[in-house]
VEXSE-822629 format. One line per field, with one value per residue (C-alpha): z, y, x. Coordinates in steps of 0.2 Angstrom, whole numbers. Example, Ala and Ser with C-alpha at 12.3 -4.5 7.8 and 13.67 -1.06 7.14 Angstrom:
% VEXSE-822629
c3 <- [39, 36] .
c2 <- [-22, -5] .
c1 <- [62, 68] .
% end
This chain:
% VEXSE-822629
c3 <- [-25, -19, -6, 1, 5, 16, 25, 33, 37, 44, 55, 61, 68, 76, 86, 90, 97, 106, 113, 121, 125, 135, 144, 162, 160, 176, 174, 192, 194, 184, 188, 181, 166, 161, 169, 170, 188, 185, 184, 166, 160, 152, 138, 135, 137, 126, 111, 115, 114, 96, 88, 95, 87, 71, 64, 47, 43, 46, 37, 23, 19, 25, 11, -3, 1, 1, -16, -19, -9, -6, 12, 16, 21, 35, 43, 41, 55, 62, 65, 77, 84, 86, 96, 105, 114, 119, 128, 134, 141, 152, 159, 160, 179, 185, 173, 186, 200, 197, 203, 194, 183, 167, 160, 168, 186, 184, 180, 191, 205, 199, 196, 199, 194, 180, 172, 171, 164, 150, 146, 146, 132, 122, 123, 120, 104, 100, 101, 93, 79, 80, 79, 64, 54, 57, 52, 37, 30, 36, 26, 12, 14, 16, 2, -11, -5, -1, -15, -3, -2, 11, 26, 26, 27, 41, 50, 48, 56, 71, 74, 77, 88, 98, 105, 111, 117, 128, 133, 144, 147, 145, 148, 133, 124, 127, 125, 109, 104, 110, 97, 83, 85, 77, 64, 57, 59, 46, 35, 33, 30, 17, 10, 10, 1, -8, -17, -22, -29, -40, -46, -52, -37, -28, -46, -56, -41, -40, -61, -59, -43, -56, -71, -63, -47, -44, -31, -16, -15, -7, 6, 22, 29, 13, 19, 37, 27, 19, 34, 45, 50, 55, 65, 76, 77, 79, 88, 103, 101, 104, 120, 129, 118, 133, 124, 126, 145, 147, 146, 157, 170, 170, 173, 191, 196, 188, 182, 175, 165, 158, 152, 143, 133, 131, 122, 113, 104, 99, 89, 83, 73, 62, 59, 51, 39, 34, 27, 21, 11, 6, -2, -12, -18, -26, -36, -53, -50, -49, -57, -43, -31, -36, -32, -20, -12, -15, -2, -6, -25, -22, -11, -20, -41, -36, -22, -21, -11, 5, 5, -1, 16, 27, 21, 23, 42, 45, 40, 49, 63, 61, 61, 73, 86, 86, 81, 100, 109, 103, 109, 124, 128, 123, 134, 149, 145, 142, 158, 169, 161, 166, 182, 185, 182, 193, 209, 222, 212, 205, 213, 202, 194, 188, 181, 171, 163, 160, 152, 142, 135, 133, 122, 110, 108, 102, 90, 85, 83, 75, 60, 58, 57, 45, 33, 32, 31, 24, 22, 34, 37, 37, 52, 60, 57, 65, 80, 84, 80, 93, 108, 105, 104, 118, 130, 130, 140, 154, 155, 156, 161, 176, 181, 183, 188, 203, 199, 185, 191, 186, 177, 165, 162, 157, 147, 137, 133, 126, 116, 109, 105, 100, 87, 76, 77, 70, 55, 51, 46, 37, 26, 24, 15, 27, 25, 44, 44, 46, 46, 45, 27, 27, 29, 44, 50, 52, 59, 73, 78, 81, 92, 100, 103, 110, 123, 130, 131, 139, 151, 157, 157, 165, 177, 184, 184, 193, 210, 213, 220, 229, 241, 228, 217, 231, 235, 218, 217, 233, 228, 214, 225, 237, 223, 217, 231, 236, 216, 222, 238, 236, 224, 225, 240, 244, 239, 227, 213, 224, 223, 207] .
c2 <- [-30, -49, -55, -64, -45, -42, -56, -58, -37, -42, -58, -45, -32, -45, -53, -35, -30, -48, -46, -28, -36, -49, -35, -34, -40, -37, -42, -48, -38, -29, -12, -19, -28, -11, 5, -4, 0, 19, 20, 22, 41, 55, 54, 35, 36, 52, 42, 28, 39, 45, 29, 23, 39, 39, 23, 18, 31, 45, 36, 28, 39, 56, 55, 51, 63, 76, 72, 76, 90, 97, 107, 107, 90, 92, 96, 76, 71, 82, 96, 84, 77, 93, 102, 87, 85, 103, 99, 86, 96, 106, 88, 80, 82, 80, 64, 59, 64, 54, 40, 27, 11, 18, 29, 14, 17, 36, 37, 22, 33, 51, 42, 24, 8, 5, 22, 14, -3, 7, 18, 1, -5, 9, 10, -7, -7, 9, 1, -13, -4, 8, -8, -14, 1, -2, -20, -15, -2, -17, -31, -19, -15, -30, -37, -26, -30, -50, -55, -60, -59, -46, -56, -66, -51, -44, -61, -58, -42, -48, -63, -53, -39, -51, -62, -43, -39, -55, -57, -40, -30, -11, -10, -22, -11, 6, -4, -9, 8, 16, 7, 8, 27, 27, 14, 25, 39, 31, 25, 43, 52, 40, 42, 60, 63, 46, 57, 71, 63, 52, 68, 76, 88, 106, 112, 99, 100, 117, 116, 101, 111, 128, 116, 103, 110, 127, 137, 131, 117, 125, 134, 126, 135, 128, 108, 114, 117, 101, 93, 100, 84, 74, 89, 88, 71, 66, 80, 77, 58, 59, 72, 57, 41, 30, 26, 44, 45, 26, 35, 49, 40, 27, 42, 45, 59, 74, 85, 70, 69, 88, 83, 70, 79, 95, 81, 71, 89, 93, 75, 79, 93, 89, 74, 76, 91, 79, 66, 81, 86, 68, 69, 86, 82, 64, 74, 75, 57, 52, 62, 53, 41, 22, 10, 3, 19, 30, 23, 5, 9, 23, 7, -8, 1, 18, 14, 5, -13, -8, 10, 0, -12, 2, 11, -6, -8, 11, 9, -7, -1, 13, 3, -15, 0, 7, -13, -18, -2, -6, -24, -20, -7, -18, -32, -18, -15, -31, -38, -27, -28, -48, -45, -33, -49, -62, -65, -65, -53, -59, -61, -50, -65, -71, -53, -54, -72, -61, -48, -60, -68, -51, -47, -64, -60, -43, -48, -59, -47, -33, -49, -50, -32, -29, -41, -37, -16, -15, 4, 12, 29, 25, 14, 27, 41, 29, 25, 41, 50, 34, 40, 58, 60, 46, 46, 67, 76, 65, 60, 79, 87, 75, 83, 100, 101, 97, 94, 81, 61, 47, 47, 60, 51, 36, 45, 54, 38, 30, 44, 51, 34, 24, 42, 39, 19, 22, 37, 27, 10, 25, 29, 10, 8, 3, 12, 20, 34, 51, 69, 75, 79, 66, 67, 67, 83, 83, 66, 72, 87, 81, 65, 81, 91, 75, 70, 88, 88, 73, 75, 94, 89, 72, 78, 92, 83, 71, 68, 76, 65, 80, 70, 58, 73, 83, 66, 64, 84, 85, 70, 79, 94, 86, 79, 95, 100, 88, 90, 107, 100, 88, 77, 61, 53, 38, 23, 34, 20, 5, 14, 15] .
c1 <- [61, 64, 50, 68, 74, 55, 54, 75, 70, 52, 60, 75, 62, 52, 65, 74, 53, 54, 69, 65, 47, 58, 68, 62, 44, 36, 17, 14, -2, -16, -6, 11, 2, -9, 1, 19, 20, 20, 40, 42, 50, 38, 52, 48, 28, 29, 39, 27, 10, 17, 20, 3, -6, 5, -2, -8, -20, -7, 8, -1, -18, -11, 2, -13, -24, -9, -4, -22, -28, -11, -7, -25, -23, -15, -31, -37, -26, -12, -27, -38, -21, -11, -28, -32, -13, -15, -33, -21, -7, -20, -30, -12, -11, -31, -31, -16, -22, -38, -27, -36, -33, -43, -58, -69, -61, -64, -81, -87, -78, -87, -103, -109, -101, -115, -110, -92, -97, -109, -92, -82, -93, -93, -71, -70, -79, -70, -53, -58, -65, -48, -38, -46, -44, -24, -27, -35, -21, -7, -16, -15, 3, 8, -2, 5, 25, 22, 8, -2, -21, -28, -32, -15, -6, -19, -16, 3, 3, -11, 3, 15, 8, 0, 17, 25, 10, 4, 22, 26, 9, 12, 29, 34, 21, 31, 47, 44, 34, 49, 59, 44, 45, 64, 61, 47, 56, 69, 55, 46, 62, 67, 51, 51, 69, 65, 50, 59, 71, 59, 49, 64, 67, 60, 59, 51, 38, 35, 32, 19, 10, 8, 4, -9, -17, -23, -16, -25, -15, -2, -14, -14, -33, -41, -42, -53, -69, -68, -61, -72, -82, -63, -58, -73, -73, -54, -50, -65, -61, -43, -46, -53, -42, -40, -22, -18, -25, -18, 3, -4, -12, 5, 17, 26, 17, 4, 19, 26, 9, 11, 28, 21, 9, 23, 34, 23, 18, 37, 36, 17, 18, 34, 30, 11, 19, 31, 20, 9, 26, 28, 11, 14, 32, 26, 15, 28, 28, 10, -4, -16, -13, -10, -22, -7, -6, 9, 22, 20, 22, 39, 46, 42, 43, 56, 67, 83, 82, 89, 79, 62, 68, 69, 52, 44, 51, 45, 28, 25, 33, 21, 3, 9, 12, -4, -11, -3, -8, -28, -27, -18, -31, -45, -42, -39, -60, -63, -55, -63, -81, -75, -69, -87, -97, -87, -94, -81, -70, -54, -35, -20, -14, -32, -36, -17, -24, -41, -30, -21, -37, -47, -28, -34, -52, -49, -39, -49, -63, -52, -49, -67, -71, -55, -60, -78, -77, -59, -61, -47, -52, -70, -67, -56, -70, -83, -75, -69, -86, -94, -81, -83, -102, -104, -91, -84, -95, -100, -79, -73, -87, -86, -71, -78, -98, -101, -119, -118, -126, -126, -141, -136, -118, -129, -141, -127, -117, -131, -140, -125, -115, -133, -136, -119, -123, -139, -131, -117, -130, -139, -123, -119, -136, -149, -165, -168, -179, -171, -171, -154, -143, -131, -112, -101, -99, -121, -119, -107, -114, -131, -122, -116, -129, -138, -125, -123, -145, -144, -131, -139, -156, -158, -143, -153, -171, -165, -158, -141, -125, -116, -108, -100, -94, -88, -76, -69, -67, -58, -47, -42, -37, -29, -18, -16, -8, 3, 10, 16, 25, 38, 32, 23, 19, 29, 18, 6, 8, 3, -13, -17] .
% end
């Protein structure tokens, strides 16, 4: 396929995501430039919180592993994701009602503003490390279809995600997500019939399945075992993915929330069986998966020009969304761990310039972190495994028991995030004392078990904070009420 054919197609989609990035901008203040004013449809934040979950890792690895471990693999992502927008569907409305600007704001408000400054450090470096496992599958993507060497094509891809970005706040991002959702839609039908085609059609499958694999390939329960360490991890860590509880908190009202979630789930579960499908119908065509991964090579070696085009726009489409939702989100945390240490505070337009800045430096980290662990999943796996086993319980739990303090939310953060930092150098090579079997499904649990400790046992040695929980509780409530009366009240998202 010419390179000529990749870059008039790549330049087309860029100017069609800066164009709707242009198209009413409001980013007057750190609400507008993080939350989009609270305006935007559940229809439109639904489509944008798919494209930012459906990223590299589910349209790129999802279809390898499948190939090799058949239905099974289903488990890898669209398990986690699929259980964690059901948790989601039943937060929706108190993760509304808590009526604040992010994770930070929550549990500053539940507990203390030194418990929301330690949870803004841990979901910074989370996204960051998120952000860089999508950098690293679209270096690799667009190595194989430009000829370019790996960090060029992640430096291409950071470019780009960076201009939309900067330009409109959150809005532009759901904007541009919105339309990233129906190019990769495209893309991984293409894929799919593209696939059958090449290995010869339902038949010529069905004969390489019964000749080369045995038949628990086709058994959908037999990838949870083997995925069971992804399932705890993803699944926990998506339950509280501030991206995912950023598109809830910037609906209209609680119900608006729900509907959010209830959508997102129609797009979810489709979608993750059809790469699975992908995977299993190239396996006449590929005994294993090429070194290029299986998309790259059925676009660039198998497909006609303008079908390799549209595959190519899909699956970029695919990982810039996520790439821009990670460095929107990042600079969110990063602005207000800034705004935290400025004495004086900081006006709107001060905290957009803050943002705009944070958006730079975490792209600039991401590109660091890309180039020097270029291992997409592994990423992934330890930033989710870092969210889940730090920041779950004293987040959600918050919500709930009334006799949780700041001391335990603290303590929990630290142990259970500071345990899988301290595993994971373990499994890169560095000889750290242990006791544990290695592997991430041990790794997890333990982070787990070592949160939850924490968060029970110092909570109840030490002094409670009833008067503080009883507010935020109440708050809740109160919004809860007025969601069953006629709506939102007038001027509810000038307080967010």
């Amino acid at each position: 396929m010419s390179p000529y054919w990749l870059i008039g197609a790549l330049a087309a989609y860029f100017l069609i995501l800066l164009g709707v990035a242009l198209y009413k901008r409001r980013t007057d203040t750190e609400s507008d430039y993080f939350l989009g004013g609270n305006v935007m449809p559940a229809w439109m934040l639904a489509m944008a919180f798919v494209a930012t979950w459906y990223g590299g890792n589910s349209a790129l690895i999802s279809v390898d592993e499948a190939n090799t471990q058949g239905m099974g693999s289903w488990w890898v992502l669209g398990g986690p994701t699929v259980i964690a927008v059901i948790a989601l569907f039943a937060l929706g409305p108190v993760i509304r009602r808590a009526g604040a600007l992010s994770q930070d704001g929550i549990m500053t408000t539940r507990y203390n503003r030194t418990a929301g400054t330690v949870l803004s450090i841990v979901t910074a470096v989370y996204l960051m490390v998120w952000g860089a496992s999508q950098m690293v599958a679209l270096g690799l993507f667009f190595m194989v279809f430009f000829n370019i060497s790996f960090a060029f094509g992640v430096a291409i891809g950071i470019v780009f995600s960076l201009l939309y970005a900067m330009i409109g706040g959150f809005r532009a991002v759901v904007l541009t997500e919105t339309a990233q959702f129906a190019f990769f839609m495209v893309g991984l039908i293409v894929t799919f019939v593209g696939a059958v085609i090449v290995s010869g059609g339902p038949d010529a499958i069905l004969t390489t399945i019964e000749a080369k694999r045995d038949a628990a390939f086709l058994n959908l329960w037999e990838g949870f075992g083997p995925n069971l360490g992804y399932i705890i991890a993803f699944g926990l860590a998506f339950t509280i993915d501030p991206a995912a509880w950023q598109r809830l908190q910037a609906t209209k009202s609680p119900r608006e929330a729900r509907k959010v979630s209830a959508h997102a789930m129609v797009y979810f579960i489709p979608l993750y069986f059809l790469v699975v499908f992908t995977g299993i119908a190239s396996i006449a065509a590929f005994d294993e998966p090429p070194e290029e991964g299986i998309v790259a090579t059925l676009a660039t070696s198998h497909f006609l020009p303008i079908f390799g085009v549209i595959v190519f726009i899909g699956i970029a489409a695919a990982i810039m969304s996520t790439i821009c939702t990670t460095l929107n989100l990042s600079s969110l945390y990063l602005t207000e761990l800034t705004t935290k240490a400025m004495r004086g505070g900081a006006s709107e337009k001060q905290k957009v310039w803050i943002a705009r800045v944070g958006t730079v430096v975490a792209a600039v980290i991401g590109f660091i972190v890309s180039v020097q662990l270029p291992s997409a999943l592994k990423l992934l796996a330890l930033a989710s495994e870092m969210l889940a086993a730090g920041v779950f319980f004293p987040l959600v739990l918050g919500f709930f028991w009334r006799r949780a303090n700041s001391a335990g939310a603290i303590a929990s953060i630290i142990g259970g995030g500071g345990f899988i930092v301290y595993g994971f150098l373990i499994e890169l090579g560095v000889g750290l004392p242990h006791f544990w079997a290695e592997g991430a499904v041990t790794r997890v649990l333990i982070g787990l078990g070592i949160s939850l400790a924490l968060y029970v046992g110092v909570s109840l040695a030490t002094t409670p904070e009833y008067a503080k929980a009883d507010a935020f509780l109440s708050g809740g409530r109160r919004g809860a009420d007025e969601d069953h009366g006629e709506g939102p009240r007038r001027g509810e998202t000038a307080a967010v």
